[in-house]
Backbone atoms as SQL, in Angstrom:
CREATE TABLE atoms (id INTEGER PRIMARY KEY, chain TEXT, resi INTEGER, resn TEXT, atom TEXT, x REAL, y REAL, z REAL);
INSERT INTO atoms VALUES
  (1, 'A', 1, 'UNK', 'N', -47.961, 168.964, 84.958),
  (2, 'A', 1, 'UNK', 'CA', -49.290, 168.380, 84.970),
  (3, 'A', 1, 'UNK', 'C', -49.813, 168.380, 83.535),
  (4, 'A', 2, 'UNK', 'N', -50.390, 167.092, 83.065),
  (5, 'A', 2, 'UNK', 'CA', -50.834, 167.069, 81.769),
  (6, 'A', 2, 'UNK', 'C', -52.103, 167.635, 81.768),
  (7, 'A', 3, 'UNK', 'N', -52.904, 167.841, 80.135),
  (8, 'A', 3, 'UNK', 'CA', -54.160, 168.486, 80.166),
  (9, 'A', 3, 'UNK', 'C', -55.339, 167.163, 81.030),
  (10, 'A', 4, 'UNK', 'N', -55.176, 166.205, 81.077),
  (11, 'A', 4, 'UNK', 'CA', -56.178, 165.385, 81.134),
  (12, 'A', 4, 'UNK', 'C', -56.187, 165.807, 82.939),
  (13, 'A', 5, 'UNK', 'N', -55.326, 165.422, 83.817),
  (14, 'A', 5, 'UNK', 'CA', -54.456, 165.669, 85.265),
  (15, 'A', 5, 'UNK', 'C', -55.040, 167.399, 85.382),
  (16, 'A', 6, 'UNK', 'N', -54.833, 168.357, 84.496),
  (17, 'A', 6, 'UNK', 'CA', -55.450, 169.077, 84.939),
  (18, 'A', 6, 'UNK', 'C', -57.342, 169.725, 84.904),
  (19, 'A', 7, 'UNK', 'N', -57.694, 168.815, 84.049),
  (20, 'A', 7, 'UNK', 'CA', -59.288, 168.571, 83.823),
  (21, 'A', 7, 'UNK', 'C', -59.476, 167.761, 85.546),
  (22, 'A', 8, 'UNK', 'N', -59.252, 166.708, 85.528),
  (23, 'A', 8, 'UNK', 'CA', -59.193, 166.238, 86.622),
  (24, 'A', 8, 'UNK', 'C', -59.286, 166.807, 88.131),
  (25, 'A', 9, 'UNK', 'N', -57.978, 167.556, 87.964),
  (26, 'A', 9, 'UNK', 'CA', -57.719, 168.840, 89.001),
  (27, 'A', 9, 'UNK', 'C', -58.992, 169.593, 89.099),
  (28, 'A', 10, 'UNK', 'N', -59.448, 169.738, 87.911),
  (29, 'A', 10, 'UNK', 'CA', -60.781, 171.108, 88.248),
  (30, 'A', 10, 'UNK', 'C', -61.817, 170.268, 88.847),
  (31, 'A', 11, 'UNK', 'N', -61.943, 169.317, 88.399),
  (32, 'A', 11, 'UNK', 'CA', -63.439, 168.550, 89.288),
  (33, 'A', 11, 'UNK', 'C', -62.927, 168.575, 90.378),
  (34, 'A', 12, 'UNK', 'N', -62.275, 167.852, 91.004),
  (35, 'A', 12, 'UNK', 'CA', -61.696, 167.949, 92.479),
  (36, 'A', 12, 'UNK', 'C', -61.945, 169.328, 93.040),
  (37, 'A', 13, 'UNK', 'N', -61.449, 170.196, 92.304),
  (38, 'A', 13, 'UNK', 'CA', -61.193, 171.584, 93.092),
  (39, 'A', 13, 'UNK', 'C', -63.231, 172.020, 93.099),
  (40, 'A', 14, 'UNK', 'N', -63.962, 171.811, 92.317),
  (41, 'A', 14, 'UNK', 'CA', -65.010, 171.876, 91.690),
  (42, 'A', 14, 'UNK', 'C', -66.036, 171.284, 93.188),
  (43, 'A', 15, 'UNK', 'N', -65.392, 169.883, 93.497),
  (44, 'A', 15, 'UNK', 'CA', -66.227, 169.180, 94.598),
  (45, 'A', 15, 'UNK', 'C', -65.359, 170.233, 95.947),
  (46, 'A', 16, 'UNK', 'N', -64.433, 170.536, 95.892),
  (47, 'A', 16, 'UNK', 'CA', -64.235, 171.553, 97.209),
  (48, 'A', 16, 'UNK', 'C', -64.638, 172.115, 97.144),
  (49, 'A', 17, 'UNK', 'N', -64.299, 173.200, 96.730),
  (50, 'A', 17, 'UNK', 'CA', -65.712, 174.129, 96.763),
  (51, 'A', 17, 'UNK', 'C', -66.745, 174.499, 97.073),
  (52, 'A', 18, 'UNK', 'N', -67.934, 173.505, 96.334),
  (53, 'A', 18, 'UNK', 'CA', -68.882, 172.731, 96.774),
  (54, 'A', 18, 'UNK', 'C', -69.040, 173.099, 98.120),
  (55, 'A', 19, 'UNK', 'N', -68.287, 172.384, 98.695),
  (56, 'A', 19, 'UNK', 'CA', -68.166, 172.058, 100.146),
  (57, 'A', 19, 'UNK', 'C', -68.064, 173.237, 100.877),
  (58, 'A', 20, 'UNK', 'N', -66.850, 173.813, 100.699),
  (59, 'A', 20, 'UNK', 'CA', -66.807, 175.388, 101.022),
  (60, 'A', 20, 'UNK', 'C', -67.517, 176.380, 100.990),
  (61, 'A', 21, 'UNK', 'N', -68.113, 176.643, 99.713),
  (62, 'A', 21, 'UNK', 'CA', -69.378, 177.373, 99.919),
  (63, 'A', 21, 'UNK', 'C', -70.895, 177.191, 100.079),
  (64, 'A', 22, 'UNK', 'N', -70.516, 175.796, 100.529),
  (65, 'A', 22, 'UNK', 'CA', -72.248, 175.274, 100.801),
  (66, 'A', 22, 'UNK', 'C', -73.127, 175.574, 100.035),
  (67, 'A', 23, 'UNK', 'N', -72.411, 174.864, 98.927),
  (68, 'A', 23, 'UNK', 'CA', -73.375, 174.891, 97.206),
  (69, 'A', 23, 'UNK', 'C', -73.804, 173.115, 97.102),
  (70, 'A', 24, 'UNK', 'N', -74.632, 173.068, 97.504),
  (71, 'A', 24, 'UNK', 'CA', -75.634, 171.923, 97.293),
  (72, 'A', 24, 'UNK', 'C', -75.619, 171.571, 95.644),
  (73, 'A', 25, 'UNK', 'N', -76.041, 172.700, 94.887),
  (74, 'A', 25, 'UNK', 'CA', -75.782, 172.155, 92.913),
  (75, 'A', 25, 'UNK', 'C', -74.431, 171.755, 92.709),
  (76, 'A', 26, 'UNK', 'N', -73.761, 172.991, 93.318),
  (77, 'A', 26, 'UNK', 'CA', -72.167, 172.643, 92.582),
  (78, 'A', 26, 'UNK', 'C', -71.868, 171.479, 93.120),
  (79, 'A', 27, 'UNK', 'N', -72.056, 170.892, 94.135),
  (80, 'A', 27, 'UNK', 'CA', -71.749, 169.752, 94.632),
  (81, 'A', 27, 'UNK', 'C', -71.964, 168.116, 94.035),
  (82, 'A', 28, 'UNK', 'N', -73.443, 168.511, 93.561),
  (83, 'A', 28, 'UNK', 'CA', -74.341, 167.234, 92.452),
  (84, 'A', 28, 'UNK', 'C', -73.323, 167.469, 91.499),
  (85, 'A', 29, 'UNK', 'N', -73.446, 168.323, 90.604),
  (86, 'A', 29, 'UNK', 'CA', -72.694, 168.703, 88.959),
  (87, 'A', 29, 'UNK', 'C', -71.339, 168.340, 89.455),
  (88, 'A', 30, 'UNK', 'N', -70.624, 168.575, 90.371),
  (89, 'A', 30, 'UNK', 'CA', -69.322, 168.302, 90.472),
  (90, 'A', 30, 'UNK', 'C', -69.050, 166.334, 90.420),
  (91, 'A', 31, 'UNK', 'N', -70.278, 165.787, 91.120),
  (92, 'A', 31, 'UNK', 'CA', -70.270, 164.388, 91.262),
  (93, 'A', 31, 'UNK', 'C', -70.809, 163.908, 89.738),
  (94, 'A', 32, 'UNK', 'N', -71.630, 164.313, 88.781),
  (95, 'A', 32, 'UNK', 'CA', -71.817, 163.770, 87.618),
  (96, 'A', 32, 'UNK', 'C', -70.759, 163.733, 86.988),
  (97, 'A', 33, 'UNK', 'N', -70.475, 165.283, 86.696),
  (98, 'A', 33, 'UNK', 'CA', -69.319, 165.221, 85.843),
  (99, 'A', 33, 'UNK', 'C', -68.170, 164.307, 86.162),
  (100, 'A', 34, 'UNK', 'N', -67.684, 164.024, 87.114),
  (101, 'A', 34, 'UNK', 'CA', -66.346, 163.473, 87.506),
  (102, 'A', 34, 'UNK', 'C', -67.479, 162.093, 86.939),
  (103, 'A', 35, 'UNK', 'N', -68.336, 161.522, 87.129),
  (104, 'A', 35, 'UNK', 'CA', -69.016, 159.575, 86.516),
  (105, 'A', 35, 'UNK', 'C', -69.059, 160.240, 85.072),
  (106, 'A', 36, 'UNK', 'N', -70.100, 161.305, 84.643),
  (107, 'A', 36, 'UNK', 'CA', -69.079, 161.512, 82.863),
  (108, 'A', 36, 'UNK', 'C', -67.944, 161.416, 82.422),
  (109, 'A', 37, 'UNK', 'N', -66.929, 162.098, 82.946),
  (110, 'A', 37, 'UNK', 'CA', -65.876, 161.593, 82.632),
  (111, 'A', 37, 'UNK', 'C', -64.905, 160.412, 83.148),
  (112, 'A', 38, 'UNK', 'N', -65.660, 159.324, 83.755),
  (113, 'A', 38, 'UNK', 'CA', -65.257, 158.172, 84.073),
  (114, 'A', 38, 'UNK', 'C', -64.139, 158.425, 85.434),
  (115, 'A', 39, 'UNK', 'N', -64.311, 159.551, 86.341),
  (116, 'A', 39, 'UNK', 'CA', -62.896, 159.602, 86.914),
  (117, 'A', 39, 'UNK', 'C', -63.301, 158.580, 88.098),
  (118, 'A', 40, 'UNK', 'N', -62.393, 158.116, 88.743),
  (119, 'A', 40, 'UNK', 'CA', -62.353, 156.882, 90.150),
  (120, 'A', 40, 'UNK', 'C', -63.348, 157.824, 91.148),
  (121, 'A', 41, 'UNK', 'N', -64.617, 157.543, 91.409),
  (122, 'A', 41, 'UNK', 'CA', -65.420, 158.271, 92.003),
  (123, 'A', 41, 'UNK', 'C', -64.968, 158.130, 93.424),
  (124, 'A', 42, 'UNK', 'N', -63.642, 157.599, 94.355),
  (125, 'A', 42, 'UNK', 'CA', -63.141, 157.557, 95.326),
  (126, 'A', 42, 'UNK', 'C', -62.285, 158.222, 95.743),
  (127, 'A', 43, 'UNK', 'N', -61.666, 158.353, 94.246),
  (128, 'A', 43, 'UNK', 'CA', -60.268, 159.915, 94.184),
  (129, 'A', 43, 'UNK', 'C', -61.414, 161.211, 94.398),
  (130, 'A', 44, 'UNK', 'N', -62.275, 161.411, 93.770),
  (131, 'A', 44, 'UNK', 'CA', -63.118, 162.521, 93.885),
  (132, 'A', 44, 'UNK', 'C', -63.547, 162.829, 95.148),
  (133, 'A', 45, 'UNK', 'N', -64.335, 161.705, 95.896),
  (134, 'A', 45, 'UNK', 'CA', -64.976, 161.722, 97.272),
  (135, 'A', 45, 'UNK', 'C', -63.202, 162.819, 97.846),
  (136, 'A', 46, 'UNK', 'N', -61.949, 161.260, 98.558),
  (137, 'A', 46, 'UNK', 'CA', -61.392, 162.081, 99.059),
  (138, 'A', 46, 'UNK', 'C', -60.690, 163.240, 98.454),
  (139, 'A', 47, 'UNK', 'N', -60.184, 163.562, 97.276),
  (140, 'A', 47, 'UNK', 'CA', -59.307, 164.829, 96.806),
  (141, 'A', 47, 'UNK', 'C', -60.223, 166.015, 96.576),
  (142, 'A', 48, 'UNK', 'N', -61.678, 165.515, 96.535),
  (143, 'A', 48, 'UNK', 'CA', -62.840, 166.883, 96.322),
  (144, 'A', 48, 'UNK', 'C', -63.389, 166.850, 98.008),
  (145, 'A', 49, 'UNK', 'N', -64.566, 166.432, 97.580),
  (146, 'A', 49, 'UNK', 'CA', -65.493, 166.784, 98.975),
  (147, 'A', 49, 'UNK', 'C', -64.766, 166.474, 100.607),
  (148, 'A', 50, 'UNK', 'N', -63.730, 165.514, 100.320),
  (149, 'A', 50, 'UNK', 'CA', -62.938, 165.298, 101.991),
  (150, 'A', 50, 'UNK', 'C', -62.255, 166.394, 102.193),
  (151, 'A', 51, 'UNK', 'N', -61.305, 166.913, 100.926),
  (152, 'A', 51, 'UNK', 'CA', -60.659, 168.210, 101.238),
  (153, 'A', 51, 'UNK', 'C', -61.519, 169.353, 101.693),
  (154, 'A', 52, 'UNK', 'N', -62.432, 169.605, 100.901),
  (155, 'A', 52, 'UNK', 'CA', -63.598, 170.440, 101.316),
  (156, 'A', 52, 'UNK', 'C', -63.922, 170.654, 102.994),
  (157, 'A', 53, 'UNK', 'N', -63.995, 169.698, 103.461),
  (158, 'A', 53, 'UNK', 'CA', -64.538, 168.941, 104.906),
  (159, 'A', 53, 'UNK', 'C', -63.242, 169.646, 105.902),
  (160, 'A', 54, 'UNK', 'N', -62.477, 169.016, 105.187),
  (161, 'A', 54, 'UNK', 'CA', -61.132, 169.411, 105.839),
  (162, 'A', 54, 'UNK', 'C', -60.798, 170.992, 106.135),
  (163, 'A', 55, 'UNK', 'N', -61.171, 171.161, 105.097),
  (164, 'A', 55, 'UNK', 'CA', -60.571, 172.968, 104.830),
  (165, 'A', 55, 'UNK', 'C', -61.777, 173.735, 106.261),
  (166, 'A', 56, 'UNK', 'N', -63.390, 173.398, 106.337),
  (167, 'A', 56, 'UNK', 'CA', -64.070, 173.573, 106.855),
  (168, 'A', 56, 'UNK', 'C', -63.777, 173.432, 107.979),
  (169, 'A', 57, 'UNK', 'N', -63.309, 172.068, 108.525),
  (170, 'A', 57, 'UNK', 'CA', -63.049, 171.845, 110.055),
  (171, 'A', 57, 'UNK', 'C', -62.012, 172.968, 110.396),
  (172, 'A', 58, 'UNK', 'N', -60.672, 173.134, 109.492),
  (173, 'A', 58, 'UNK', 'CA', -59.423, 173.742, 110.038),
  (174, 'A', 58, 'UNK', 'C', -60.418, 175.146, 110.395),
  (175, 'A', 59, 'UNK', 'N', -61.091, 175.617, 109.711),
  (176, 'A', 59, 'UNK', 'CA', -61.827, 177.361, 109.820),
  (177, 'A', 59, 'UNK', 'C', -62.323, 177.087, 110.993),
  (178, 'A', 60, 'UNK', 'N', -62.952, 176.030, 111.367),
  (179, 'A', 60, 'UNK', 'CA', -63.781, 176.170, 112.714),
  (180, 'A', 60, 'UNK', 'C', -63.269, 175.872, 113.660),
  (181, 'A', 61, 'UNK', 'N', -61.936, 175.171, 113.581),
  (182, 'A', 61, 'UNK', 'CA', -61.039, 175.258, 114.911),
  (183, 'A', 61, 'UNK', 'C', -60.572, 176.423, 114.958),
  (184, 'A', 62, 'UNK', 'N', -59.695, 177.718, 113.851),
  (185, 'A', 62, 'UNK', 'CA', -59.872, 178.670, 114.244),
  (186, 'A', 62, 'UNK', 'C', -60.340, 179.723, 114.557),
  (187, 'A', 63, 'UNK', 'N', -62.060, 179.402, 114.704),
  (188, 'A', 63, 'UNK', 'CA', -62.852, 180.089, 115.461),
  (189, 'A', 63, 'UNK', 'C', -63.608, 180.893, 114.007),
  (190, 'A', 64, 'UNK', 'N', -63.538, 180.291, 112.554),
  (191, 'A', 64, 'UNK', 'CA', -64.070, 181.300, 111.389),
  (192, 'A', 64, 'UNK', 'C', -65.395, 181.049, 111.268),
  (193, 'A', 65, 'UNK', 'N', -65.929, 179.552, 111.215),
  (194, 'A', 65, 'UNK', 'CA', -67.146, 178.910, 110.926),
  (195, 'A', 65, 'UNK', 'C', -67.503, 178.790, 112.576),
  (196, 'A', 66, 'UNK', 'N', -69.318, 178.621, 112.296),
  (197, 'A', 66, 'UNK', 'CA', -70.073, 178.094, 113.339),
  (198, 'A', 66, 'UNK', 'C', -70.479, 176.711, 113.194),
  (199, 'A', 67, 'UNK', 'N', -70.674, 176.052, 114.167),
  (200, 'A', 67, 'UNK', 'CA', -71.034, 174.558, 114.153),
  (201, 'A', 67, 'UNK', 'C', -72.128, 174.487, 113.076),
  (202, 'A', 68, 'UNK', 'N', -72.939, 175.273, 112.851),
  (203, 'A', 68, 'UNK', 'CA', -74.396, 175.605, 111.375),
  (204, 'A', 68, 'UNK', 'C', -73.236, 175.252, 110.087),
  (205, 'A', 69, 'UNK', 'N', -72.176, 175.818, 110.315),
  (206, 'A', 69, 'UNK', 'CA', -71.820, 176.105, 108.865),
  (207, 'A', 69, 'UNK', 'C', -71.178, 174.636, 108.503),
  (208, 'A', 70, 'UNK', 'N', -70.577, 174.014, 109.729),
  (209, 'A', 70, 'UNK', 'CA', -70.031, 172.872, 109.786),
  (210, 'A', 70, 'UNK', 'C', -71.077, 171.893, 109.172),
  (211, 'A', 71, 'UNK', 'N', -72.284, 171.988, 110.059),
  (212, 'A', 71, 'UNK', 'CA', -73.743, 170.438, 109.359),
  (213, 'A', 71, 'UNK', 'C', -73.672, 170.980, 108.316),
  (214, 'A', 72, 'UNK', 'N', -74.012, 171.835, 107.600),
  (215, 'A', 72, 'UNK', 'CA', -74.098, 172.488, 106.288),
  (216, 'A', 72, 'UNK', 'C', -73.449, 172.272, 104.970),
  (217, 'A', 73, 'UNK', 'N', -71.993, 172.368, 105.329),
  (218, 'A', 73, 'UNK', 'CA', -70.996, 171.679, 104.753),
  (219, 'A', 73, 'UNK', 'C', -70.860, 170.338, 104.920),
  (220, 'A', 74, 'UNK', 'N', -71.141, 169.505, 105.945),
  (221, 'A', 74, 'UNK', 'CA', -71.382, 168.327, 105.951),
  (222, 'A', 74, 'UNK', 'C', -72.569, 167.675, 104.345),
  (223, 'A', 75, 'UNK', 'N', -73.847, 168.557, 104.760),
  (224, 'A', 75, 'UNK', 'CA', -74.886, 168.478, 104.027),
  (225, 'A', 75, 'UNK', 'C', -74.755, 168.561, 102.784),
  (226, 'A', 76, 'UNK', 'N', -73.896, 168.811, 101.967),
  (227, 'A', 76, 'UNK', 'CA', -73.493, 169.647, 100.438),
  (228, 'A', 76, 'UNK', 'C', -72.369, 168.156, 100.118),
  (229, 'A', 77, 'UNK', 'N', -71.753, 167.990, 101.073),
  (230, 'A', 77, 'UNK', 'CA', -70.729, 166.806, 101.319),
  (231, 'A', 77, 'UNK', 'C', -71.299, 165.506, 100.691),
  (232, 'A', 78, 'UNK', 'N', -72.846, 165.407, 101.412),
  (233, 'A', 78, 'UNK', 'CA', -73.527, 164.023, 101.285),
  (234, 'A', 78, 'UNK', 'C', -74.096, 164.041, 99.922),
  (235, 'A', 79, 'UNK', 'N', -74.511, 164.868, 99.551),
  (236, 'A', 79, 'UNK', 'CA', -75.176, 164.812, 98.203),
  (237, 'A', 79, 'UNK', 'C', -74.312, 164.300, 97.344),
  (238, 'A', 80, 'UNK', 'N', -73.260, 165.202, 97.168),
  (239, 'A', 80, 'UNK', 'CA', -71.520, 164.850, 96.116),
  (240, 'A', 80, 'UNK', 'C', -71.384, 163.179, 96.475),
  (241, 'A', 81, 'UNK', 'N', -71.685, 162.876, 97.238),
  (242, 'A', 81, 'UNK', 'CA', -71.667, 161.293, 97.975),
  (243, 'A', 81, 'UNK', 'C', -72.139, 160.483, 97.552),
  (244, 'A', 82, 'UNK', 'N', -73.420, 160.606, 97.737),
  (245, 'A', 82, 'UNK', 'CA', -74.516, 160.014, 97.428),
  (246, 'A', 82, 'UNK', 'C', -74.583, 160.005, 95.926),
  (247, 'A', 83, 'UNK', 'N', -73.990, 160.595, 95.487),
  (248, 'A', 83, 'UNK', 'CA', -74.033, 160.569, 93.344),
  (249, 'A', 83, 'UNK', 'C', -73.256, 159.540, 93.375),
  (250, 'A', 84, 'UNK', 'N', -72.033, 159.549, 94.008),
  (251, 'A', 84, 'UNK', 'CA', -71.142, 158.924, 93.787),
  (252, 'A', 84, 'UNK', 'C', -71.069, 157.021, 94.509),
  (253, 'A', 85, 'UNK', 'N', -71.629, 157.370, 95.111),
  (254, 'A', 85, 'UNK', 'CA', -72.058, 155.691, 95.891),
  (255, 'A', 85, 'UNK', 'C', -71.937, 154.870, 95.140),
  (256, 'A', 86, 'UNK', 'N', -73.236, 154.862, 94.704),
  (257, 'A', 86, 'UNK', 'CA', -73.521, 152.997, 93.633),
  (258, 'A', 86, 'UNK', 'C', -72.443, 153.308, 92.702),
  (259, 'A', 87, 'UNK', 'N', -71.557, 153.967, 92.073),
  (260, 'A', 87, 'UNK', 'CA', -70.814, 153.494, 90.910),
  (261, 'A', 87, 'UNK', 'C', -69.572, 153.107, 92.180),
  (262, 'A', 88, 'UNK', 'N', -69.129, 153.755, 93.076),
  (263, 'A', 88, 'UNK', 'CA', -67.849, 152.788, 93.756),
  (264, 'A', 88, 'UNK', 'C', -68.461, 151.133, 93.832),
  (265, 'A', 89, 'UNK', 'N', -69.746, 151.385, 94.764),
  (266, 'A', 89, 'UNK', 'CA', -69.933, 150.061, 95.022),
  (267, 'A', 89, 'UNK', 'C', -70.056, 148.967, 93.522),
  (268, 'A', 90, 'UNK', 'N', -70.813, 149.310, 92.228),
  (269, 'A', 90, 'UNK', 'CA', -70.655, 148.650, 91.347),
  (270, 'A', 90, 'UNK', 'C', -69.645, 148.361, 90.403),
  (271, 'A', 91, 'UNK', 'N', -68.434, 149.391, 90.490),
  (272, 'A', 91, 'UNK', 'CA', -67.275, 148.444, 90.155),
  (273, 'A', 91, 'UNK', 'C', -65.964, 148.069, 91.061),
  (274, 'A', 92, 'UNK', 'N', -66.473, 147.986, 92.376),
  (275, 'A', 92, 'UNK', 'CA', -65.216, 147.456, 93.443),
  (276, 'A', 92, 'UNK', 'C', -65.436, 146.865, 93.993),
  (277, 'A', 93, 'UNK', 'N', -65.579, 145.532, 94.108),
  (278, 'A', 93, 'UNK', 'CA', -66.203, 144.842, 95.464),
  (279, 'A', 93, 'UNK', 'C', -65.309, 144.618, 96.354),
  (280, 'A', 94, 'UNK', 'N', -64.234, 144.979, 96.509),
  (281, 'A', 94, 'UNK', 'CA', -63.873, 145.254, 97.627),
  (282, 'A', 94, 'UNK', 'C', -63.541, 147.009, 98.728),
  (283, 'A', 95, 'UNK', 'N', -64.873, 147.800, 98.113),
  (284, 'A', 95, 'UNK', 'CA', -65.054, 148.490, 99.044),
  (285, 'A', 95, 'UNK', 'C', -66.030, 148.385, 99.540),
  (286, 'A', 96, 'UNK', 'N', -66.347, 149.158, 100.744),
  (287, 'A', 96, 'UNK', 'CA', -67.546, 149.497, 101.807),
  (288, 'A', 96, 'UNK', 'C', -67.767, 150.665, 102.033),
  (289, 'A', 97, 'UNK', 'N', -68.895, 151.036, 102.189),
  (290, 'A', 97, 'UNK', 'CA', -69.382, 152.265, 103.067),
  (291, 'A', 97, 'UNK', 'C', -69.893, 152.170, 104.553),
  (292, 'A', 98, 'UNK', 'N', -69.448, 152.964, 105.244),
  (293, 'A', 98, 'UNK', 'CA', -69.361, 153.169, 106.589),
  (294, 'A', 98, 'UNK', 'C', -70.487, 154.649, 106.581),
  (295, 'A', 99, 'UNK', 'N', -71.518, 154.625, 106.702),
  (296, 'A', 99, 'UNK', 'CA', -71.767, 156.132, 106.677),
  (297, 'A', 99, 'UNK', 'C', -71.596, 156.513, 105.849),
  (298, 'A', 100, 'UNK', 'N', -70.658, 157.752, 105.811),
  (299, 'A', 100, 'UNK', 'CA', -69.823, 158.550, 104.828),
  (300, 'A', 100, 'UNK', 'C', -68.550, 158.012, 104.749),
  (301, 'A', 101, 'UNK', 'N', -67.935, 157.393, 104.979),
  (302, 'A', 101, 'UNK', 'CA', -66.533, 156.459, 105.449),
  (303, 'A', 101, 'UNK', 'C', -66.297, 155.315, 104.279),
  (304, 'A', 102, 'UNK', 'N', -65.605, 155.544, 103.051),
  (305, 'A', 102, 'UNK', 'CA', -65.345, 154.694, 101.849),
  (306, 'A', 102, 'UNK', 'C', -63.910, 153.264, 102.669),
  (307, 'A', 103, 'UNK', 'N', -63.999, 152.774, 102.142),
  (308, 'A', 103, 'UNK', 'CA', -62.913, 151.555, 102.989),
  (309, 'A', 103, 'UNK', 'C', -62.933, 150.595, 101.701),
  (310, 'A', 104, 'UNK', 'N', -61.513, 150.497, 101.419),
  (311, 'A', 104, 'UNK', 'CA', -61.127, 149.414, 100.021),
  (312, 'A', 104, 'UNK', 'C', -60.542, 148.231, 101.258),
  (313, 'A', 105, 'UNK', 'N', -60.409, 146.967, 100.868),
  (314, 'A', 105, 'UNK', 'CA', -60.192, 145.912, 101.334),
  (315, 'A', 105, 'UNK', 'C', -59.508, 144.889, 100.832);
């Protein structure tokens, strides 16, 4: 992994997190930084905050998280989102938002 691939790596890991510990800031700062440093704000959504989501659901199927912790993490999810919105939509026109649901076309 090169240095740039692993800068990269840390925002990602940066927006999980986020998610994981139901850090509402780390979640914003994780979504600027990745539009400062120009990264594909779609790689971020899914390789940060979806993994995040992910890691959350697997805990609460095995019985670690409560459905609270689940909206919660949802909630920390949308913000990282919501930074990230208008720059997918202003340089791709062929994606959409569904909700929370990114879709290239």
């Amino acid at each position: 992994m090169d240095t740039q691939d692993s800068v990269n790596q840390h925002v990602f890991d940066k927006a999980r997190s986020a998610v994981i510990d139901i850090n509402d800031t780390e979640a914003a700062e994780a979504a600027r930084e990745a539009l400062d440093m120009g990264l594909d704000p779609v790689d971020v959504i899914e390789q940060g905050f979806v993994e995040g989501m992910r890691t959350m659901g697997d805990m609460f199927e095995e019985g670690k998280l409560s459905l609270i912790q689940i909206l919660a993490a949802s909630k920390t999810m949308n913000i990282g989102i919501e930074i990230l919105k208008t720059k997918v939509i202003a340089t791709n026109d062929n994606t959409g938002f569904f909700g929370n649901l990114v879709v290239n076309y």
